[in-house]
C-alpha positions as CSV (number, residue, x, y, z in Angstrom):
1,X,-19.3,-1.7,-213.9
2,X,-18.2,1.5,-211.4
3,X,-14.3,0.9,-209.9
4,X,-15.7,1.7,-206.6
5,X,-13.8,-1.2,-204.3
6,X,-13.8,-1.6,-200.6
7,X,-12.5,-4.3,-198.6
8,X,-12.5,-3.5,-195.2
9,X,-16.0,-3.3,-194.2
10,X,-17.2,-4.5,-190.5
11,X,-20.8,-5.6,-189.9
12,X,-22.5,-6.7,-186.9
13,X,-20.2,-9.3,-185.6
14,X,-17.9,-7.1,-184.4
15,X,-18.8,-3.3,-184.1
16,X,-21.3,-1.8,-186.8
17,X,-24.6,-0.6,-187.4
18,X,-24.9,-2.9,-189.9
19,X,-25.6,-6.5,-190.9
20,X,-23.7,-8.9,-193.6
21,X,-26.7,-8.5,-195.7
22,X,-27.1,-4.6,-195.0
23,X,-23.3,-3.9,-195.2
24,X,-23.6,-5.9,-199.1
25,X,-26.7,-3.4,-199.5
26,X,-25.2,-0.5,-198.6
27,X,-22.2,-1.6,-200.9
28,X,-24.2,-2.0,-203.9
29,X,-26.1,1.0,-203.0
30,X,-22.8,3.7,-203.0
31,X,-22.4,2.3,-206.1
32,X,-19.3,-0.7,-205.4
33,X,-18.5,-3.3,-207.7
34,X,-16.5,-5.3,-204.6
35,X,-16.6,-5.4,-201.3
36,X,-14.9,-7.0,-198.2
37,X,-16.6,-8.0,-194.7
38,X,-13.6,-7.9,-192.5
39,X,-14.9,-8.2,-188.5
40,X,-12.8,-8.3,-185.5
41,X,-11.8,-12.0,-183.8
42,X,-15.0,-13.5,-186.0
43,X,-15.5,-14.6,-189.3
44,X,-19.3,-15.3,-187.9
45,X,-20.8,-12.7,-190.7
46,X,-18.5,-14.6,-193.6
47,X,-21.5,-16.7,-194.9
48,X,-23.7,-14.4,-194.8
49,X,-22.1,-12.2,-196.8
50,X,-21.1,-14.2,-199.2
51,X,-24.8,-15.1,-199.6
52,X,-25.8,-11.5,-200.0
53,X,-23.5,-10.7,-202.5
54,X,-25.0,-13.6,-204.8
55,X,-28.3,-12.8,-204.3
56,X,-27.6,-8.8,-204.8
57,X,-25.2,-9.2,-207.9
58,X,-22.2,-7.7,-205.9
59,X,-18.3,-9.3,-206.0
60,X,-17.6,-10.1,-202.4
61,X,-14.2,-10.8,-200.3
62,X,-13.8,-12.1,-197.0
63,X,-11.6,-12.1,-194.2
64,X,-11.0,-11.2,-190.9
65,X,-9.2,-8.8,-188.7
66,X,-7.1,-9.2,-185.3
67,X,-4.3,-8.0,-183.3
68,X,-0.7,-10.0,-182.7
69,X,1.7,-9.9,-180.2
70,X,5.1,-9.1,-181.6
71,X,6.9,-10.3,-178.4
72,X,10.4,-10.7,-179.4
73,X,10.6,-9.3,-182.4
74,X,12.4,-5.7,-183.2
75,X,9.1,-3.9,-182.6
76,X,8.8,-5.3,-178.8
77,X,8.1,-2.3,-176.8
78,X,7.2,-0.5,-179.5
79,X,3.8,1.3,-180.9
80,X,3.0,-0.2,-183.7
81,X,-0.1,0.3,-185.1
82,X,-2.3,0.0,-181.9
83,X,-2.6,3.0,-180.1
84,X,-4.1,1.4,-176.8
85,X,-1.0,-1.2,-175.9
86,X,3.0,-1.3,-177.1
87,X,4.1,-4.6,-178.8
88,X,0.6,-4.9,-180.6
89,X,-0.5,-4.6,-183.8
90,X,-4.0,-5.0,-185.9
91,X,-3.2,-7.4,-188.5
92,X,-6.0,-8.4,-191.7
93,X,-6.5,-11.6,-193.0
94,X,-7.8,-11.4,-196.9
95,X,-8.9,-13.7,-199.0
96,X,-10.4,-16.7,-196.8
97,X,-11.6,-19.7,-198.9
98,X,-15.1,-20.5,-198.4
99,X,-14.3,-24.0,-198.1
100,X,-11.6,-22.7,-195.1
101,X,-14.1,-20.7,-193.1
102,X,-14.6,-23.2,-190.3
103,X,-11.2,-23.8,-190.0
104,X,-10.4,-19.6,-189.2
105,X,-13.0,-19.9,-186.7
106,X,-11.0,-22.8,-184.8
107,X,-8.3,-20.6,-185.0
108,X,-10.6,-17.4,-183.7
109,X,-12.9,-19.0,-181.5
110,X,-10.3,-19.1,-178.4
111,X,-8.6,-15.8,-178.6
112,X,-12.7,-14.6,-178.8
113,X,-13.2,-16.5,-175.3
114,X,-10.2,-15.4,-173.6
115,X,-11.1,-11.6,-175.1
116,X,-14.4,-11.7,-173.6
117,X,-12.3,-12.8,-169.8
118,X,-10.6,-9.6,-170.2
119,X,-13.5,-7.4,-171.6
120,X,-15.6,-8.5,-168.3
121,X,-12.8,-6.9,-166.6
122,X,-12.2,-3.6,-168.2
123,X,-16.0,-3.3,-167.7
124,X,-15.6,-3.6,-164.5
125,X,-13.0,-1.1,-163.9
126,X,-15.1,1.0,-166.4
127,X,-18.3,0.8,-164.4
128,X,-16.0,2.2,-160.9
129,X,-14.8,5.4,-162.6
130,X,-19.0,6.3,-163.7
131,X,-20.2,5.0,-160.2
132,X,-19.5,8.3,-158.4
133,X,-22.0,9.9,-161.7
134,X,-24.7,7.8,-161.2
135,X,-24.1,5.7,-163.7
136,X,-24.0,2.1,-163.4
137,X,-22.3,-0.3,-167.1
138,X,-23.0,-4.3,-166.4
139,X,-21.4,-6.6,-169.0
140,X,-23.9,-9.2,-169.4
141,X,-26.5,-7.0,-169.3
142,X,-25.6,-3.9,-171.3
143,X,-22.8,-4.9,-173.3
144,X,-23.6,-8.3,-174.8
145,X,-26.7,-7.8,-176.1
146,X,-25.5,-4.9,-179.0
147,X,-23.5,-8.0,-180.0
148,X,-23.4,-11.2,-181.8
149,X,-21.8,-13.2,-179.2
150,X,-24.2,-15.9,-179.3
151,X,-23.5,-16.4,-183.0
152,X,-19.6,-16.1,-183.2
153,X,-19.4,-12.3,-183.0
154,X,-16.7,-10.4,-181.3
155,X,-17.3,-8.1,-178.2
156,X,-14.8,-4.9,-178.4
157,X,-13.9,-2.0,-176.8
158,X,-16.4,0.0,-179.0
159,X,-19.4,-2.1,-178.0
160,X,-18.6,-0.9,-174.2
161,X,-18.3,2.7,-175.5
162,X,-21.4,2.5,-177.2
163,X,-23.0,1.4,-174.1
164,X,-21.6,4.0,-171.8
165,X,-22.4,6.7,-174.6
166,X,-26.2,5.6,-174.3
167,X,-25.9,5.7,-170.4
168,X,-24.5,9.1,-170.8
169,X,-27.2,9.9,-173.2
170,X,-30.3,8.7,-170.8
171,X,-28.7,10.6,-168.0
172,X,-28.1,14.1,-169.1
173,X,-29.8,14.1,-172.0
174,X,-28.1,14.6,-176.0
175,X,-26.8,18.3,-176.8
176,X,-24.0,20.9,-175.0
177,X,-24.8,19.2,-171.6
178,X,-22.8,15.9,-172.8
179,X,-19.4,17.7,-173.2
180,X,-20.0,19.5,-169.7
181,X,-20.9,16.1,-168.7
182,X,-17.4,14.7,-170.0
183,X,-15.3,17.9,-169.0
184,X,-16.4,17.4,-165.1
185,X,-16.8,13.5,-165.1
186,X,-13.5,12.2,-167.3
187,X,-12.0,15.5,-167.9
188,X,-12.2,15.2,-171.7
189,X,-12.3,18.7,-173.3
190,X,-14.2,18.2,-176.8
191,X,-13.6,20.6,-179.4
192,X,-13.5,21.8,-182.7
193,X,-15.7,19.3,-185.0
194,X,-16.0,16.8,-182.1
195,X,-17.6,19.5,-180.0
196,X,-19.4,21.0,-182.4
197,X,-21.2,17.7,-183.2
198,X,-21.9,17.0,-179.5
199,X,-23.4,20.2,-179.3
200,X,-26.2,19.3,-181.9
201,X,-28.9,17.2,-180.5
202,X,-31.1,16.6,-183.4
203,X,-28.0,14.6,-185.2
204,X,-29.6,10.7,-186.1
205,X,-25.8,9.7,-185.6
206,X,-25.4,11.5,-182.0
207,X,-24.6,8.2,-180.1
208,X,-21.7,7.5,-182.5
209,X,-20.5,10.3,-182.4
210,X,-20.2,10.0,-178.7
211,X,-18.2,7.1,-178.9
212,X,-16.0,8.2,-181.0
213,X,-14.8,11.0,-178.4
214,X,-14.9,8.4,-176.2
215,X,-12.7,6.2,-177.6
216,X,-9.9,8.6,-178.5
217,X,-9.6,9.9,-174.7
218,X,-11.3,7.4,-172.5
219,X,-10.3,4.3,-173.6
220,X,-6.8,4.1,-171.5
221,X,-8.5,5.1,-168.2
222,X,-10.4,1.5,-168.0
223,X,-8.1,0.0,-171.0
224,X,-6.8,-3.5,-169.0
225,X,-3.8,-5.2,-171.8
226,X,-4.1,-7.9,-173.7
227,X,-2.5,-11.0,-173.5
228,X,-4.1,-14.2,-173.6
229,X,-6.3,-13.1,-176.6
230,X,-3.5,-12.2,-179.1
231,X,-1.9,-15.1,-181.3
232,X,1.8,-14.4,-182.2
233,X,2.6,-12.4,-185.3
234,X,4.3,-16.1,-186.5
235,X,1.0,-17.3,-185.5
236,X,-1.3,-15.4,-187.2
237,X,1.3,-15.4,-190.5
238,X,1.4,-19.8,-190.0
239,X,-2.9,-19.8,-190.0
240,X,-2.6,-17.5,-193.4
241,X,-0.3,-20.0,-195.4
242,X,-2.3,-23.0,-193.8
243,X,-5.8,-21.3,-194.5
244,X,-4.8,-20.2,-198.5
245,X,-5.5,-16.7,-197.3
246,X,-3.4,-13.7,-197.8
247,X,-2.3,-12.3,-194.2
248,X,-1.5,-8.4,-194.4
249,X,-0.2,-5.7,-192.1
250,X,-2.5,-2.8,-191.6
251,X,-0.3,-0.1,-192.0
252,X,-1.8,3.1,-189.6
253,X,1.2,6.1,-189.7
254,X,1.8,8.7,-187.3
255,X,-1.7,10.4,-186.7
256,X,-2.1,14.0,-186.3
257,X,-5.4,15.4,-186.8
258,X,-7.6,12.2,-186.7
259,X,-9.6,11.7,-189.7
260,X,-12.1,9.1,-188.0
261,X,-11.7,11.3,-185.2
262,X,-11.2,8.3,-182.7
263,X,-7.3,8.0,-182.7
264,X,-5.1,10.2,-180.3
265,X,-2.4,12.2,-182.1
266,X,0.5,10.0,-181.9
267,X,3.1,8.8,-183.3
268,X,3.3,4.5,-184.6
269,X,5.3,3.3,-187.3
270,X,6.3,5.8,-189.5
271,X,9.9,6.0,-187.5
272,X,11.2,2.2,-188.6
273,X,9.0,1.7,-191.3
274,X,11.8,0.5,-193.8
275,X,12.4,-1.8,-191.0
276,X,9.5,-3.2,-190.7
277,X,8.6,-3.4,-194.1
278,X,11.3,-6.0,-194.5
279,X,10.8,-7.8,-191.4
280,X,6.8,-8.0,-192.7
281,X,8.7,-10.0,-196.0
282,X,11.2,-11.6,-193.8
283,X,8.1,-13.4,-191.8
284,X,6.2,-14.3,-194.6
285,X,3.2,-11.7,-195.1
286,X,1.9,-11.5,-198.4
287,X,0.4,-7.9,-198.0
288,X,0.3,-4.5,-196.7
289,X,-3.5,-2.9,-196.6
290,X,-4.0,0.8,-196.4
291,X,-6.6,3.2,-196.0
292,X,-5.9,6.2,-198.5
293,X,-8.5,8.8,-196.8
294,X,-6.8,7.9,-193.5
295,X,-3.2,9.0,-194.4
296,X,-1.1,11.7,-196.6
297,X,-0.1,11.2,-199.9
298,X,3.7,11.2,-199.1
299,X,2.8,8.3,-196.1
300,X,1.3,6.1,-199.0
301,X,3.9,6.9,-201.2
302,X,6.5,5.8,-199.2
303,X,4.5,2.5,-198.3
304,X,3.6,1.9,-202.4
305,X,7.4,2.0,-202.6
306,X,7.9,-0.5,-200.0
307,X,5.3,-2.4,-201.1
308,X,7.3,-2.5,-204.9
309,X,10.5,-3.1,-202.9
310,X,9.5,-6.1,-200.8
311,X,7.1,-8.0,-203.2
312,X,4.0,-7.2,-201.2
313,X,0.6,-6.8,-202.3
314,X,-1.0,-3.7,-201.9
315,X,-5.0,-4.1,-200.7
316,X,-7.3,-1.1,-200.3
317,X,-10.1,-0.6,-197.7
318,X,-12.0,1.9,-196.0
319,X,-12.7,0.6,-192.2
320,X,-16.1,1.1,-191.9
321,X,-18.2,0.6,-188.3
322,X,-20.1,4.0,-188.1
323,X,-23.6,4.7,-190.3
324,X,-22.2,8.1,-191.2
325,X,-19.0,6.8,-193.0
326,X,-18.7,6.7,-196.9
327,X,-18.3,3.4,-198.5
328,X,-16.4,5.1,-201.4
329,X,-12.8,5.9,-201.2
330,X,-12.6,9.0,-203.6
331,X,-9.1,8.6,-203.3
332,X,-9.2,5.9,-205.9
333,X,-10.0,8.6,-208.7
334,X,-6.0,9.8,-208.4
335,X,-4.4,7.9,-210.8
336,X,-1.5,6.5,-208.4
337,X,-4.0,4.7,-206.6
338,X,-6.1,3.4,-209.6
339,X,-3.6,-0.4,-209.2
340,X,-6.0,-0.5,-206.0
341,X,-9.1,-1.0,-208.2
342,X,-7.1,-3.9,-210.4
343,X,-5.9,-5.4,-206.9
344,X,-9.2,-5.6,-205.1
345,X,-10.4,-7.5,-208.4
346,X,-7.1,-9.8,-208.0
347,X,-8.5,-10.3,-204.7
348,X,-11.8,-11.4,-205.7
349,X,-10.1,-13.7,-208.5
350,X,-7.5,-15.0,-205.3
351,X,-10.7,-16.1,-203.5
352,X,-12.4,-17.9,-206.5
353,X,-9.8,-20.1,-207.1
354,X,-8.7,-20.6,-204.1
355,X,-11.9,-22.2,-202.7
356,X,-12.2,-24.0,-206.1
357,X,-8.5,-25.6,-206.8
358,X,-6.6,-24.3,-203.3
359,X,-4.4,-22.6,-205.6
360,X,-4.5,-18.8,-204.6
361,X,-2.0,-15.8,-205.6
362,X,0.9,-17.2,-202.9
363,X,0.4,-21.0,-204.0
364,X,3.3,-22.8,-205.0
365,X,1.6,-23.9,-208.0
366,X,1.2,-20.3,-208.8
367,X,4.5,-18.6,-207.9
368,X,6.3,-21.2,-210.1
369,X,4.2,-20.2,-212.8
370,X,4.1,-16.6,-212.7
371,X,6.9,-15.6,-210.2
372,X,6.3,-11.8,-210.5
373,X,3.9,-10.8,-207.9
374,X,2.1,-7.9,-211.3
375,X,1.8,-11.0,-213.3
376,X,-0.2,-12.6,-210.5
377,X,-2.4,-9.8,-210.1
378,X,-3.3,-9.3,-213.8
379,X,-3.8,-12.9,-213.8
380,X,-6.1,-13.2,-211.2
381,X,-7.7,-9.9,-211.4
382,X,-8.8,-11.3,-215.3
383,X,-10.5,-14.7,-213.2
384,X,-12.1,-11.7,-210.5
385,X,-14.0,-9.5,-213.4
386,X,-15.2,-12.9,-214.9
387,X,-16.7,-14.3,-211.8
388,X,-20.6,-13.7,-211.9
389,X,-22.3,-13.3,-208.8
């Protein structure tokens, strides 16, 4: 058994080249022994992949991502960890019970709706600053069909990218005339890596890689904010507790040079994270997932010790939506992130018994019998490695 562990993996039903099935694949073929589906506004995939990782022989978690309105709260106003819109911030659900699935998608299924009003919009206002290039972006008829819409999948930003990078693509043609077509049209200067992989035609990956530049410059040119579609952060924490699930903060950090190459340099929550960090406690999240090939090692440090401060789990995951990412985190070979590998297996464990007896790692049952949150883990990370898929 490898301690490969991932638990932040999207598929199809939000933005990704790949299916629940593939994305379990894939998994099993970099050589995991867990791994997390973890869409935007959809736990459509959740089935599925739970499915898959039976019939591959693969541990599977499952959950879902969205973003919360913290309106009235200390971080009002505020960048948070969403670099599109102040006040905002992405927020995971982990560990669903599969007996609870149908119940997250009553939650999801109206925020999806009301996403999709304001995504018809920013397409609109999208399709008036390409007009005067000759291009021409229709939501019905270019943006909905690289979805799963029809099946409970989410429609983002990145699908509309994607669809403009293909229009750009058809138009001028892959290679150096892309980043003269974005220098004259949007006034994005590409460069360094980002320019040297738009300059390469012959790449498989060349319409990702599109969107990715994309998406860190163009995004707040059409970018219309969110309202309707974003439960409050007491919301989202309320639906956790009532689902069995463990609701986490997706901690981001200031951002210099972009590792996914997608996010502006800019500064989020770095400034107040003490702050935060206890407010995260105060309002009842369980967890604070992390991305270690995303941040420094002095960021993670300083949330590990928060983490230990506050009582909050620590979860691990690589956000995958691009064929060209890794599924392994080699960060997990350093031995202060090896508690990552035992957590993602506590995960696992959380899961199982909470589908089975509704008493996960934040039951009441549970706390009373093991109050420290290490002897929780170790407890359910033992039930994790002895599930059999």
């Amino acid at each position: 058994m490898t301690d490969n562990v991932n638990n932040h993996i999207h598929t199809t039903f939000s933005f990704s080249p790949y299916t629940p099935t593939e994305a379990v694949q894939m998994a099993k073929n970099s050589g995991l022994a867990t791994v997390g589906i973890m869409d935007h506004d959809s736990v459509g995939g959740l089935r599925e992949f739970i499915a898959a990782g039976r019939a591959i022989g693969i541990a599977t978690t499952v959950g879902f991502e969205c973003r919360a309105n913290f309106a009235g709260t200390p971080f009002e106003g505020r960048y948070i960890n969403n670099p599109d819109q102040i006040s905002i911030a992405y927020l995971s659900m982990h560990g669903v019970p599969h007996n609870k699935i149908d119940e997250a998608e009553t939650f999801l299924a109206p925020y999806r709706a009301a996403r999709n009003v304001r995504n018809r919009r920013m397409v609109e206002k999208l399709g008036g600053l390409v007009r005067g290039a000759g291009l021409a972006i229709d939501f019905d008829a270019d943006i909905v069909p690289l979805s799963r819409h029809d099946d409970g999948g989410s429609i983002t930003e990145r699908h509309i990218l994607f669809a403009l990078a293909g229009k750009i693509i058809e138009k001028v043609g892959a290679g150096p005339a892309v980043a003269a077509f974005l220098r004259e049209t949007f006034g994005i200067e590409a460069t360094g890596n980002n320019l040297e992989k738009l300059n390469n035609p012959e790449s498989k990956w060349y319409q990702y890689y599109l969107l990715g530049v994309l998406k860190g410059h163009l995004v707040k040119d059409f970018y219309i904010e969110a309202s309707a579609e974003l439960p409050h952060v007491s919301d989202f924490v309320a639906m956790g507790d009532a689902l069995g699930a463990i609701p986490a903060y997706a901690y981001l950090g200031d951002v210099g040079d972009s590792v996914t190459g997608d996010k502006r340099t800019q500064k989020y929550e770095d400034s107040y994270l003490d702050e935060l960090a206890e407010f995260l406690k105060n309002t009842g999240f369980k967890a604070i997932t992390y991305m270690p090939t995303r941040n420094t090692h002095a960021q993670l440090a300083r949330v590990m010790r928060l983490c230990e401060r506050h009582g909050l789990f620590e979860i691990c995951g690589e956000d995958i939506n691009t064929p060209f990412q890794p599924f392994v985190c080699e960060a997990l070979r350093r031995d202060e992130y090896k508690h990552l590998i035992t957590a993602a297996w506590a995960l696992v464990g959380h899961e199982r018994s909470a589908t089975e007896s509704g008493r996960g790692m934040f039951s009441r049952e549970i706390i009373d019998k093991y109050p420290s949150l290490n002897a929780r883990i170790a407890y359910f990370a033992e039930i994790g490695r002895s599930v059999k898929q």
